[in-house]
PDB file as gemmi writes it, atoms N, CA and C in Angstrom:
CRYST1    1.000    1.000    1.000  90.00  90.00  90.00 P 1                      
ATOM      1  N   UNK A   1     -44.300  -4.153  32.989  1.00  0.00           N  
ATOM      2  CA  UNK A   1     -44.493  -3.945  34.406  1.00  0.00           C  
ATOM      3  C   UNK A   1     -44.234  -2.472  34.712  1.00  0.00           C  
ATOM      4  N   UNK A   2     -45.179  -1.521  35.539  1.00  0.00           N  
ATOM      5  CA  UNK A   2     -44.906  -0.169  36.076  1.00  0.00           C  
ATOM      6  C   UNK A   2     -44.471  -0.238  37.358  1.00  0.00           C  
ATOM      7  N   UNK A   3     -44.404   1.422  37.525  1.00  0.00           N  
ATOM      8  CA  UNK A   3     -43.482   1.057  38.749  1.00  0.00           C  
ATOM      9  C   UNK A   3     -43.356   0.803  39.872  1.00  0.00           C  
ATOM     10  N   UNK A   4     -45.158   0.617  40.293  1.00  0.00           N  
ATOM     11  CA  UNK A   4     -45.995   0.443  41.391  1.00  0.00           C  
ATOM     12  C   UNK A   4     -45.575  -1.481  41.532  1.00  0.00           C  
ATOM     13  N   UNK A   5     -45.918  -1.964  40.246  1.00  0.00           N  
ATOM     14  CA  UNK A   5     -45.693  -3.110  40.215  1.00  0.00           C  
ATOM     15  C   UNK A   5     -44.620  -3.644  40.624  1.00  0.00           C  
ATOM     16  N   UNK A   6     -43.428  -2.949  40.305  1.00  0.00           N  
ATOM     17  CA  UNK A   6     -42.187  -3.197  40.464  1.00  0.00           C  
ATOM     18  C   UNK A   6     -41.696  -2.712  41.899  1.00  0.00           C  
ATOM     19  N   UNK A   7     -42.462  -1.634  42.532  1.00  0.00           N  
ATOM     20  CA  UNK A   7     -42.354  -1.721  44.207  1.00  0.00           C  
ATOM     21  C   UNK A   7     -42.664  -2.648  44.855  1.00  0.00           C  
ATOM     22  N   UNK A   8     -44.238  -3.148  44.569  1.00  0.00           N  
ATOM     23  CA  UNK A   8     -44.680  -4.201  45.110  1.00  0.00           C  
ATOM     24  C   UNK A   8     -43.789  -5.091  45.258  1.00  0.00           C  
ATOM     25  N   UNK A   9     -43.356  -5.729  44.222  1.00  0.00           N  
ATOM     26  CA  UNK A   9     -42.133  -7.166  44.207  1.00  0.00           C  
ATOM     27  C   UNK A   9     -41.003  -6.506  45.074  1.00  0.00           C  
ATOM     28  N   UNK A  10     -40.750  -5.462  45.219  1.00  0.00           N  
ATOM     29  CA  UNK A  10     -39.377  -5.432  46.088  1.00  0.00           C  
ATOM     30  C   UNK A  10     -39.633  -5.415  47.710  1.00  0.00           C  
ATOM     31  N   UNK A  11     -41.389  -4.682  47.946  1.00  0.00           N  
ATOM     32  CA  UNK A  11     -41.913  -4.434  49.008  1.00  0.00           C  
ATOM     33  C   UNK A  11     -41.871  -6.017  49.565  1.00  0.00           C  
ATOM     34  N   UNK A  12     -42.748  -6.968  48.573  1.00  0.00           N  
ATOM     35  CA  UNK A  12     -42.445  -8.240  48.935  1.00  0.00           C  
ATOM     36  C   UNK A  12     -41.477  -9.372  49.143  1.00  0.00           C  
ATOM     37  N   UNK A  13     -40.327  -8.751  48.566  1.00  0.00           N  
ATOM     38  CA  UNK A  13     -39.135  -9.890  48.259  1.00  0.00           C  
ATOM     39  C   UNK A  13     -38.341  -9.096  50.150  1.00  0.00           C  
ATOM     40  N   UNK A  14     -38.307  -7.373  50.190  1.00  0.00           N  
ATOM     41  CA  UNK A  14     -37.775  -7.033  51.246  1.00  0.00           C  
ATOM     42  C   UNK A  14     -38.986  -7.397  53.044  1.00  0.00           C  
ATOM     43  N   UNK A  15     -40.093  -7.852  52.572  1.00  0.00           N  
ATOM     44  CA  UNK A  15     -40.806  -8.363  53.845  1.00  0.00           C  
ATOM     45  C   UNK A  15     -40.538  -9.716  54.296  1.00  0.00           C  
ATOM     46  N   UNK A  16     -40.142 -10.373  53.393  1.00  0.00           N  
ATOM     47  CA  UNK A  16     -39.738 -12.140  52.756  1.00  0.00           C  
ATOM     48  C   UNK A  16     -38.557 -12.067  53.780  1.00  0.00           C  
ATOM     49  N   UNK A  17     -37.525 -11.275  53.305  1.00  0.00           N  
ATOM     50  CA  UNK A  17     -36.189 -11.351  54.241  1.00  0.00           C  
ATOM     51  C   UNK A  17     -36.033 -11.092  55.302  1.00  0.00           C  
ATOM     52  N   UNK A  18     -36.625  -9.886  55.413  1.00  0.00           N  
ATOM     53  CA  UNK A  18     -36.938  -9.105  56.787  1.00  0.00           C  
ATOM     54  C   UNK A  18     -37.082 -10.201  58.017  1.00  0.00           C  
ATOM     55  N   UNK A  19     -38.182 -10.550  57.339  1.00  0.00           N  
ATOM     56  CA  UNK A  19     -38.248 -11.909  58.474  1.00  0.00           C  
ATOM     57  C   UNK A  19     -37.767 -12.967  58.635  1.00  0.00           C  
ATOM     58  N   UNK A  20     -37.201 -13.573  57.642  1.00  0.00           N  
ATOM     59  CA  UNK A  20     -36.306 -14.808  57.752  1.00  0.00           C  
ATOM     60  C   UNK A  20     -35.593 -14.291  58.355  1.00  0.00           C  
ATOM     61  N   UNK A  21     -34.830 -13.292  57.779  1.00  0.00           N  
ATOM     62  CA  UNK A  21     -33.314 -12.471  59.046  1.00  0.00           C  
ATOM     63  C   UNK A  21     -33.858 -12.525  60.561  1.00  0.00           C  
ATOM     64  N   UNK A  22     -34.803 -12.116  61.022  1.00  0.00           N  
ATOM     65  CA  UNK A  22     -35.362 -11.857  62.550  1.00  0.00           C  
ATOM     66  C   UNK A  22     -35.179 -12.832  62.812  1.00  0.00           C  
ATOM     67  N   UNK A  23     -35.815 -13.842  61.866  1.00  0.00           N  
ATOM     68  CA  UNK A  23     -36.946 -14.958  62.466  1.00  0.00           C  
ATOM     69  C   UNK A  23     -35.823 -15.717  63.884  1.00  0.00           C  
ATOM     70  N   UNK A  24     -34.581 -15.982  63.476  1.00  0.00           N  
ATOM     71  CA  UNK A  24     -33.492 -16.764  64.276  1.00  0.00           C  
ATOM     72  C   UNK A  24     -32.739 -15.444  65.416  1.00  0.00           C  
ATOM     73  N   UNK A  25     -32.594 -14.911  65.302  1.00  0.00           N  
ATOM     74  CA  UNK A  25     -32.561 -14.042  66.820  1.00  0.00           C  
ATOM     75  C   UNK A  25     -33.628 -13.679  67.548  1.00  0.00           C  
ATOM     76  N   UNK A  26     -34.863 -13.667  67.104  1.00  0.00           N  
ATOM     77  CA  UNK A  26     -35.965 -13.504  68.077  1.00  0.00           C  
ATOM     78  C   UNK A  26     -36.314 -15.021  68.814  1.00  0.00           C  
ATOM     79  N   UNK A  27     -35.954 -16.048  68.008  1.00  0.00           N  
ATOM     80  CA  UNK A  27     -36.011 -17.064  68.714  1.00  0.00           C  
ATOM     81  C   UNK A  27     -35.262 -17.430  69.710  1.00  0.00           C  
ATOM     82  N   UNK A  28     -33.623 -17.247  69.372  1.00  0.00           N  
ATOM     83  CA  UNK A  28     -33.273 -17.145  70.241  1.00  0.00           C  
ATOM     84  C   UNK A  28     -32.667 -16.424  71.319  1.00  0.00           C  
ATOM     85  N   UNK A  29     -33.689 -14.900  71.706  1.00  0.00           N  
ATOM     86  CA  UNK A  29     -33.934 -14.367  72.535  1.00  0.00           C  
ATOM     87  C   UNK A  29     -35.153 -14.379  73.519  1.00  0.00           C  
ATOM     88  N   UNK A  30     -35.959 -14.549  73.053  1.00  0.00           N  
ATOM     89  CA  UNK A  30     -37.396 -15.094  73.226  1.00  0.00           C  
ATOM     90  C   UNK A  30     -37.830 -15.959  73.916  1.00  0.00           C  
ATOM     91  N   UNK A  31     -36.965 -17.026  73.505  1.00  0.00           N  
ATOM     92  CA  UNK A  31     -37.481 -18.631  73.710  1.00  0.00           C  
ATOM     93  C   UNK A  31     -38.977 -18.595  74.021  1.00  0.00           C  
ATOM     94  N   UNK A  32     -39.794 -18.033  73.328  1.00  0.00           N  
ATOM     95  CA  UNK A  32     -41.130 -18.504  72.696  1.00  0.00           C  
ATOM     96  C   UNK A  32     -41.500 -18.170  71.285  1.00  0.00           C  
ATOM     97  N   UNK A  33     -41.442 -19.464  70.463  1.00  0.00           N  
ATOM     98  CA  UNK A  33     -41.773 -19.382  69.000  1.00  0.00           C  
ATOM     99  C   UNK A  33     -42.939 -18.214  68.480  1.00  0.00           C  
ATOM    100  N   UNK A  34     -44.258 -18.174  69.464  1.00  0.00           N  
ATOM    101  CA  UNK A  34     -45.052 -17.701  68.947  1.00  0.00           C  
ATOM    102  C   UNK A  34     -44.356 -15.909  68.724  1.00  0.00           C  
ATOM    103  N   UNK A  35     -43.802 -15.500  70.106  1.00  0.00           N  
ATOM    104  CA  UNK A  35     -43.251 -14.308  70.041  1.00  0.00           C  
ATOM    105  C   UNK A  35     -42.281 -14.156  69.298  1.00  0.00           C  
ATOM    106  N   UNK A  36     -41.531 -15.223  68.841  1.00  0.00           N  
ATOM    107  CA  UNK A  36     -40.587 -14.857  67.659  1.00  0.00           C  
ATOM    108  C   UNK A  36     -40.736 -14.667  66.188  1.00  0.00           C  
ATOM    109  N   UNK A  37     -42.102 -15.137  66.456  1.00  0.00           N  
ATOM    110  CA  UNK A  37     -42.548 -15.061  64.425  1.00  0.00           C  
ATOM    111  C   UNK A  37     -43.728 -13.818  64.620  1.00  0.00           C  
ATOM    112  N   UNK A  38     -44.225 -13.509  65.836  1.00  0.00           N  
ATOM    113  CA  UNK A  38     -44.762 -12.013  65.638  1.00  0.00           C  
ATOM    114  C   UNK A  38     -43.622 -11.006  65.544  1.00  0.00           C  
ATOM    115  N   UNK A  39     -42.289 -10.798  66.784  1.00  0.00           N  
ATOM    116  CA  UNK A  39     -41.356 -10.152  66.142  1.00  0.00           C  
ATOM    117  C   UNK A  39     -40.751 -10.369  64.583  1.00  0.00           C  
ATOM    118  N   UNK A  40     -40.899 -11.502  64.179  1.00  0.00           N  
ATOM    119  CA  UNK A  40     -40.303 -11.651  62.880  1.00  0.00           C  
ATOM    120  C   UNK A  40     -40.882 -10.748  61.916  1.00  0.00           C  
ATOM    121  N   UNK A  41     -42.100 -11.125  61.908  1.00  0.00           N  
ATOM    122  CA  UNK A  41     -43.199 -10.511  60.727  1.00  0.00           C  
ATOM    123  C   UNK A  41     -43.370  -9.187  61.051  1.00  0.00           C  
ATOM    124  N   UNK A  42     -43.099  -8.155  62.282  1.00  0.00           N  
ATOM    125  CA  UNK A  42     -43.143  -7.164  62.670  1.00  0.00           C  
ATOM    126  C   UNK A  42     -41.779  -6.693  61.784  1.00  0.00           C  
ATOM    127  N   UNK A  43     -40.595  -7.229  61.839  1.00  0.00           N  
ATOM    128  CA  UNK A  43     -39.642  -6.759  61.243  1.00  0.00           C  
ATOM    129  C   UNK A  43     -39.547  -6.719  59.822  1.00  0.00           C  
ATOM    130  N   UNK A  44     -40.171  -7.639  59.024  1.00  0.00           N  
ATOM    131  CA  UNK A  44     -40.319  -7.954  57.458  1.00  0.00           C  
ATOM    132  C   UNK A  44     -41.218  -6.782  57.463  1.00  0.00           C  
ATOM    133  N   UNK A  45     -42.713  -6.766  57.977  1.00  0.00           N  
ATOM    134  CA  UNK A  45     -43.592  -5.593  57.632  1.00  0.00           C  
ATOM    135  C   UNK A  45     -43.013  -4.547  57.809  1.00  0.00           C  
ATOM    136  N   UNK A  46     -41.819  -3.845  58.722  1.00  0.00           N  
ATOM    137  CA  UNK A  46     -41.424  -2.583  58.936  1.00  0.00           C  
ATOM    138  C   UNK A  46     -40.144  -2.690  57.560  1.00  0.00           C  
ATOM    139  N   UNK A  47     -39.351  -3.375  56.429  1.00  0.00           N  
ATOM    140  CA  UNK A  47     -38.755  -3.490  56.342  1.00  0.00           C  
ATOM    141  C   UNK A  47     -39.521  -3.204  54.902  1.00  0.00           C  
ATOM    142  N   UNK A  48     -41.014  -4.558  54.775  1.00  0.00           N  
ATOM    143  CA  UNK A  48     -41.368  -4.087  53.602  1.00  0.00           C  
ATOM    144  C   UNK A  48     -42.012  -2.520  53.415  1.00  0.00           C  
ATOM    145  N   UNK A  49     -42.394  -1.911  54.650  1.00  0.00           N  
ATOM    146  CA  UNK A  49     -43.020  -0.295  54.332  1.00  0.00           C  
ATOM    147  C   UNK A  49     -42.001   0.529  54.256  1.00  0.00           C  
ATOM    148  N   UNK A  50     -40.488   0.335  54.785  1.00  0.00           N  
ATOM    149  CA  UNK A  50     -39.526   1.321  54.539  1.00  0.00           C  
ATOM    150  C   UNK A  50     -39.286   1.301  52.739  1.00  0.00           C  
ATOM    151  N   UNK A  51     -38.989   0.219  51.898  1.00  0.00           N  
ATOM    152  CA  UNK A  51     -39.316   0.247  50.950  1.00  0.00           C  
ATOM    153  C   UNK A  51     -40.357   0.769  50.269  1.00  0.00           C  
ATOM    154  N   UNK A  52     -41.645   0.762  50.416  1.00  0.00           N  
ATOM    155  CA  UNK A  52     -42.540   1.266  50.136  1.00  0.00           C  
ATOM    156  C   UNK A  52     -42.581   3.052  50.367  1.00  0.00           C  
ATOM    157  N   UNK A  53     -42.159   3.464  51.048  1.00  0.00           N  
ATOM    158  CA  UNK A  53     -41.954   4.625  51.834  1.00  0.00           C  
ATOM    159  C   UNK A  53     -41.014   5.131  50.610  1.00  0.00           C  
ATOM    160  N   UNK A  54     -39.372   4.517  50.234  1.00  0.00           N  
ATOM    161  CA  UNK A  54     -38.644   5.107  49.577  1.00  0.00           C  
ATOM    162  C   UNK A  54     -39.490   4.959  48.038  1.00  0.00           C  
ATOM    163  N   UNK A  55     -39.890   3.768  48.041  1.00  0.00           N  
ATOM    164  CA  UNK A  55     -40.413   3.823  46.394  1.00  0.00           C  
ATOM    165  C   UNK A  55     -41.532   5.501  46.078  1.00  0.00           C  
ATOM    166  N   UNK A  56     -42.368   5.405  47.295  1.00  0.00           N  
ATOM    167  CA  UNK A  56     -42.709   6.922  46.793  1.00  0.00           C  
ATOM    168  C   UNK A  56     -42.316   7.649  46.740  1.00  0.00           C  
ATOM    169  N   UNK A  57     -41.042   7.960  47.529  1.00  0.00           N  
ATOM    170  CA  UNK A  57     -40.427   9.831  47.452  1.00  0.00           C  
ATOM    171  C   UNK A  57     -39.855   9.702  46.464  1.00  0.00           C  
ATOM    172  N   UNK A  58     -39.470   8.553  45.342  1.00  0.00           N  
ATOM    173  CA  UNK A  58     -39.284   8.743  44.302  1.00  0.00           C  
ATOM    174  C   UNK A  58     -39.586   9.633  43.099  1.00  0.00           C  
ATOM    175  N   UNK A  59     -39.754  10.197  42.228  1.00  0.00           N  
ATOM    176  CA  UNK A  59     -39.987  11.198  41.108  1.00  0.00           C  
ATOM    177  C   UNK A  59     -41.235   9.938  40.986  1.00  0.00           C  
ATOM    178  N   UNK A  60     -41.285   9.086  40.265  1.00  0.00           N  
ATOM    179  CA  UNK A  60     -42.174   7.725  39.803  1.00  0.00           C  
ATOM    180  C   UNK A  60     -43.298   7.518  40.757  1.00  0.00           C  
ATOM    181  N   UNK A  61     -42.791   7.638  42.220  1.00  0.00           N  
ATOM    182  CA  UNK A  61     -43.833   7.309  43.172  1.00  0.00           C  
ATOM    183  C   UNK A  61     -44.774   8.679  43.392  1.00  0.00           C  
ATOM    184  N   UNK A  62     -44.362   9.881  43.390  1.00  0.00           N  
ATOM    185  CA  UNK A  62     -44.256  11.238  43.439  1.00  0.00           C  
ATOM    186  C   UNK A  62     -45.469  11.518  42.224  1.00  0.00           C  
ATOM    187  N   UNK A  63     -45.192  10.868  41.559  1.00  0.00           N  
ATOM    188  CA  UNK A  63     -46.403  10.721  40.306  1.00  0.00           C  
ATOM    189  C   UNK A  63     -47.894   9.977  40.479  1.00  0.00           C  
ATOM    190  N   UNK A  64     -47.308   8.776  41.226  1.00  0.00           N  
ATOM    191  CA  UNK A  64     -48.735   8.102  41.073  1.00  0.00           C  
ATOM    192  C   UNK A  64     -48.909   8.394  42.470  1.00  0.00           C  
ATOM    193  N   UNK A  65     -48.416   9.407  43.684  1.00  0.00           N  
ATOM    194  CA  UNK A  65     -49.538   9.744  44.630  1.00  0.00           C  
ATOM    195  C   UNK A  65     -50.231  11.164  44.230  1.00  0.00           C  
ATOM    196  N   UNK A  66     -49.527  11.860  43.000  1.00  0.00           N  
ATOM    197  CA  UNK A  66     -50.479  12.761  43.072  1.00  0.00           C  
ATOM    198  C   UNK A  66     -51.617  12.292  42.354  1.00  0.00           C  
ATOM    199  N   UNK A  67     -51.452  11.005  41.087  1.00  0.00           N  
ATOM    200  CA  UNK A  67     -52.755  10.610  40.425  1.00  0.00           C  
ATOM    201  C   UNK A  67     -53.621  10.055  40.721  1.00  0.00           C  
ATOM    202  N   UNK A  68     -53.505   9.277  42.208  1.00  0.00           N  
ATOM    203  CA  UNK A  68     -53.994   8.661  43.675  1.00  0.00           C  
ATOM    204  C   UNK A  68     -54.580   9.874  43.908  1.00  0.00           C  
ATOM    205  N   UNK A  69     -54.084  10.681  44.469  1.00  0.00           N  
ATOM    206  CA  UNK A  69     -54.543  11.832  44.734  1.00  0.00           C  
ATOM    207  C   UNK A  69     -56.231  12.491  44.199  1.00  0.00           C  
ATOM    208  N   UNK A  70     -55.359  12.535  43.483  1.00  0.00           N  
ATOM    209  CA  UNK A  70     -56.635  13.089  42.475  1.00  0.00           C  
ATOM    210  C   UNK A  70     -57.821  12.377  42.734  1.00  0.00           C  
ATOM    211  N   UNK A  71     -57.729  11.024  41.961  1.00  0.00           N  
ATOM    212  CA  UNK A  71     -58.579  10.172  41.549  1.00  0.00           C  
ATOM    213  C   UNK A  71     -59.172   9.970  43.136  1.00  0.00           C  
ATOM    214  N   UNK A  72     -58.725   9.423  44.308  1.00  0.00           N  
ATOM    215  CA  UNK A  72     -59.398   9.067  45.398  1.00  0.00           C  
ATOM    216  C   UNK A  72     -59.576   9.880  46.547  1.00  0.00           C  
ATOM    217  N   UNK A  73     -58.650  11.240  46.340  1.00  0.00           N  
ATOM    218  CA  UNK A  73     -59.057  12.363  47.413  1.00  0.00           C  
ATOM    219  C   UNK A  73     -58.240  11.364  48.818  1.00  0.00           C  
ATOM    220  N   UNK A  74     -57.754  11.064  48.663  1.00  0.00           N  
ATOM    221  CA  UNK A  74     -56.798  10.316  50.288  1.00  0.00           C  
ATOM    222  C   UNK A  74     -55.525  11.385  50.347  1.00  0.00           C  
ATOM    223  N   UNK A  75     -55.502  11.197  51.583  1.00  0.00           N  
ATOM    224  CA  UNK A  75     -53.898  12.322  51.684  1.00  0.00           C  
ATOM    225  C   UNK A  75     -52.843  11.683  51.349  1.00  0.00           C  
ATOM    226  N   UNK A  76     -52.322  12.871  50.612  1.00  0.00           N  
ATOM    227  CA  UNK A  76     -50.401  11.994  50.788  1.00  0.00           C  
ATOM    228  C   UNK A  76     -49.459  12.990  51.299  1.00  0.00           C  
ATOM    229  N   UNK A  77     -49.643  13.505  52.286  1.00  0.00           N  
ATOM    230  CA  UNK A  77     -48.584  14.388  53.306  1.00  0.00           C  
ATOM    231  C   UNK A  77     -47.974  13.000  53.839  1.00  0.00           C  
ATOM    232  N   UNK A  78     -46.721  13.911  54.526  1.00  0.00           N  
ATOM    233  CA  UNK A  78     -45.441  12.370  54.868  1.00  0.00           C  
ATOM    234  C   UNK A  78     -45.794  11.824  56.060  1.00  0.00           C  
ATOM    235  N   UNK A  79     -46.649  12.556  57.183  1.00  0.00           N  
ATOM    236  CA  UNK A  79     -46.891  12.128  57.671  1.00  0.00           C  
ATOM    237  C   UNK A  79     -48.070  10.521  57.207  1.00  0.00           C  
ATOM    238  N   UNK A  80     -48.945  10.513  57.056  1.00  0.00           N  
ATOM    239  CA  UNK A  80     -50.021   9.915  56.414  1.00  0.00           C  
ATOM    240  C   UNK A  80     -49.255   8.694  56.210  1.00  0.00           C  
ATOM    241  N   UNK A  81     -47.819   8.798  55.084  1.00  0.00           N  
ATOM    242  CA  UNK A  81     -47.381   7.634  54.130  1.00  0.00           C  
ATOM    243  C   UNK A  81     -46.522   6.576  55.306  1.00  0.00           C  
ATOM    244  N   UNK A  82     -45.740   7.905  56.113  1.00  0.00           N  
ATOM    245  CA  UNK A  82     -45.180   6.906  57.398  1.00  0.00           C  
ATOM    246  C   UNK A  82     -46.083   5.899  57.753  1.00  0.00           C  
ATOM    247  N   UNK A  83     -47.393   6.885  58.639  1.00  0.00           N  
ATOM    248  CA  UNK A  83     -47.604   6.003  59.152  1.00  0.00           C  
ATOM    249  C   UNK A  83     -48.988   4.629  58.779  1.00  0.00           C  
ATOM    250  N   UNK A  84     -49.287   4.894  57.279  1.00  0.00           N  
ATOM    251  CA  UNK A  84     -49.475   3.737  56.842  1.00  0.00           C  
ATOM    252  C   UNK A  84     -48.856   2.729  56.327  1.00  0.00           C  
ATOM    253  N   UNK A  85     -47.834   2.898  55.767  1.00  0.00           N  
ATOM    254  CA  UNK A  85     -46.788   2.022  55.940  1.00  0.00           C  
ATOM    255  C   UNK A  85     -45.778   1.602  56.473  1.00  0.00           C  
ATOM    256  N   UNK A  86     -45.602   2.225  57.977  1.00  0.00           N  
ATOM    257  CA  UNK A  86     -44.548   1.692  59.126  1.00  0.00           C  
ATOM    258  C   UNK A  86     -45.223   1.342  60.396  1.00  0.00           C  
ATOM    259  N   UNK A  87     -46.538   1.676  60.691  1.00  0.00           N  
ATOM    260  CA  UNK A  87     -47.076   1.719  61.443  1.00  0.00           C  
ATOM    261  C   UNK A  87     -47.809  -0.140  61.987  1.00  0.00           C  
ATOM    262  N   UNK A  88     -48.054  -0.865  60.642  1.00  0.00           N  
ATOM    263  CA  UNK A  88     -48.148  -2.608  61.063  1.00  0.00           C  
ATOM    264  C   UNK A  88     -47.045  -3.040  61.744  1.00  0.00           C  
ATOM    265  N   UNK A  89     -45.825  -2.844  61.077  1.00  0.00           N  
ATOM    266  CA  UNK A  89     -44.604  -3.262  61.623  1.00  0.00           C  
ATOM    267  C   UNK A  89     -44.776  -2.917  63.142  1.00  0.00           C  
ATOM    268  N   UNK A  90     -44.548  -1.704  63.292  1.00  0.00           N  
ATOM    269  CA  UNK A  90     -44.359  -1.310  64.685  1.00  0.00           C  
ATOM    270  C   UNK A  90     -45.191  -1.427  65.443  1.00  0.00           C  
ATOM    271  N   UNK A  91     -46.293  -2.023  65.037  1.00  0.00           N  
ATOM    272  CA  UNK A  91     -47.577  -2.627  65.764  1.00  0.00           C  
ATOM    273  C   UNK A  91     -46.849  -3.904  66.230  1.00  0.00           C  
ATOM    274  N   UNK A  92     -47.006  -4.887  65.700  1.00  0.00           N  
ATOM    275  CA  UNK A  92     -46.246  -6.083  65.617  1.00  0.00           C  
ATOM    276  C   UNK A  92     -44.917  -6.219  66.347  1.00  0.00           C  
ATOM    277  N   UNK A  93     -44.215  -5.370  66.108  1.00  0.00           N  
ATOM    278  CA  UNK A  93     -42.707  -5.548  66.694  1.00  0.00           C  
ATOM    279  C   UNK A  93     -43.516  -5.271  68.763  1.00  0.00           C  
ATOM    280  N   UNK A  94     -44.061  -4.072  68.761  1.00  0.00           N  
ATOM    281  CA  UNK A  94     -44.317  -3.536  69.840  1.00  0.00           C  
ATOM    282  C   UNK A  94     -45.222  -4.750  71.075  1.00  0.00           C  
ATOM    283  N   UNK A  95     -46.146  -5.585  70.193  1.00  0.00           N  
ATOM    284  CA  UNK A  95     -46.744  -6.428  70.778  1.00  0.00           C  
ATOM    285  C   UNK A  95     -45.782  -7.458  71.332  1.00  0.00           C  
ATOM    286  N   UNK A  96     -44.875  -7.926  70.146  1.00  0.00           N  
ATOM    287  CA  UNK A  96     -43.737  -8.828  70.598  1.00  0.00           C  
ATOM    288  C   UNK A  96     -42.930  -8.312  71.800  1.00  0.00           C  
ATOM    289  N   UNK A  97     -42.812  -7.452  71.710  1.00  0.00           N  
ATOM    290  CA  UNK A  97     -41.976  -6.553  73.175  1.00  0.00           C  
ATOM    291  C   UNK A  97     -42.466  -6.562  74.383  1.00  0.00           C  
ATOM    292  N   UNK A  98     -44.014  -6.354  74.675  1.00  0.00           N  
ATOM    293  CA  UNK A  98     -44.474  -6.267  75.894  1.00  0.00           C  
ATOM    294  C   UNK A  98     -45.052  -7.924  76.133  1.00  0.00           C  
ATOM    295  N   UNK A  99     -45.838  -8.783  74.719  1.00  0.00           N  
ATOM    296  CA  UNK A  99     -45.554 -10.361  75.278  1.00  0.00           C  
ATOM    297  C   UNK A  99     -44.252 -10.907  76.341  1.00  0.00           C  
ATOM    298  N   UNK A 100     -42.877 -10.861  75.152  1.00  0.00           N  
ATOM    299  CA  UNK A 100     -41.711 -11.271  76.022  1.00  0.00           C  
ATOM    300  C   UNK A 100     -41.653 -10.477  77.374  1.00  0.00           C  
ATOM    301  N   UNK A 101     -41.602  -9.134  77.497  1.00  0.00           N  
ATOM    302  CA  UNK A 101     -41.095  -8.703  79.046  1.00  0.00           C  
ATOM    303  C   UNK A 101     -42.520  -9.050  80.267  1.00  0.00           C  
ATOM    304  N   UNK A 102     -44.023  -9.514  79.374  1.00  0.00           N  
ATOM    305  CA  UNK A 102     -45.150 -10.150  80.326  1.00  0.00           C  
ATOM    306  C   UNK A 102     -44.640 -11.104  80.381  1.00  0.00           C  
ATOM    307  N   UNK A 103     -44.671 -12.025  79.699  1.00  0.00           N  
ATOM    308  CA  UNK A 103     -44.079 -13.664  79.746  1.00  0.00           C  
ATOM    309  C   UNK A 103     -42.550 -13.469  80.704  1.00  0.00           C  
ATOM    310  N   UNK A 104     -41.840 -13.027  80.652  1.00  0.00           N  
ATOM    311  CA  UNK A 104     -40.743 -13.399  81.443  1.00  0.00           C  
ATOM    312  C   UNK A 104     -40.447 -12.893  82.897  1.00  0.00           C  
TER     313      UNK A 104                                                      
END                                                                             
């Protein structure tokens, strides 16, 4: 397994929790399920891209965006990496925010 591979599984095991952790205080702040499992999954997705985020500034990650680089011509300035990988989350979290304060 490399080390992309081995982000992935942590990206996924830390989106997994992310949201189970939310999932029970957004509910019961909320008191609407649907808005509590979009905040939920807003928090797992911001939780799995902060991971993702650290796995690249790594030396390892640092490697395969410059060979990304290369090979596909996509940017990897920090801006760019933020906000493709924090930017679902905070989509998600943000929708959950203005649902609950419309709804209530």
């Amino acid at each position: 397994m490399d080390g992309f591979e081995r982000a992935e599984k942590y990206q996924a095991a830390a989106t997994a929790v992310g949201a189970l952790i939310a999932l029970v205080p957004a509910a019961s702040i909320g008191g609407n399920i649907f808005i509590a499992i979009l905040a939920a999954l807003g928090v797992g997705s911001l939780a799995g891209g902060a991971v993702m985020v650290w796995w690249l500034r790594t030396d390892e990650g640092d490697a395969y965006l410059r060979a990304d680089s290369r090979i596909s011509g996509r940017s990897t300035s920090r801006t760019s990496l933020w906000l493709g990988n924090m930017a679902p989350g905070a989509i998600l979290v943000g929708l959950a925010v203005a649902l609950h304060i419309r709804l209530a």
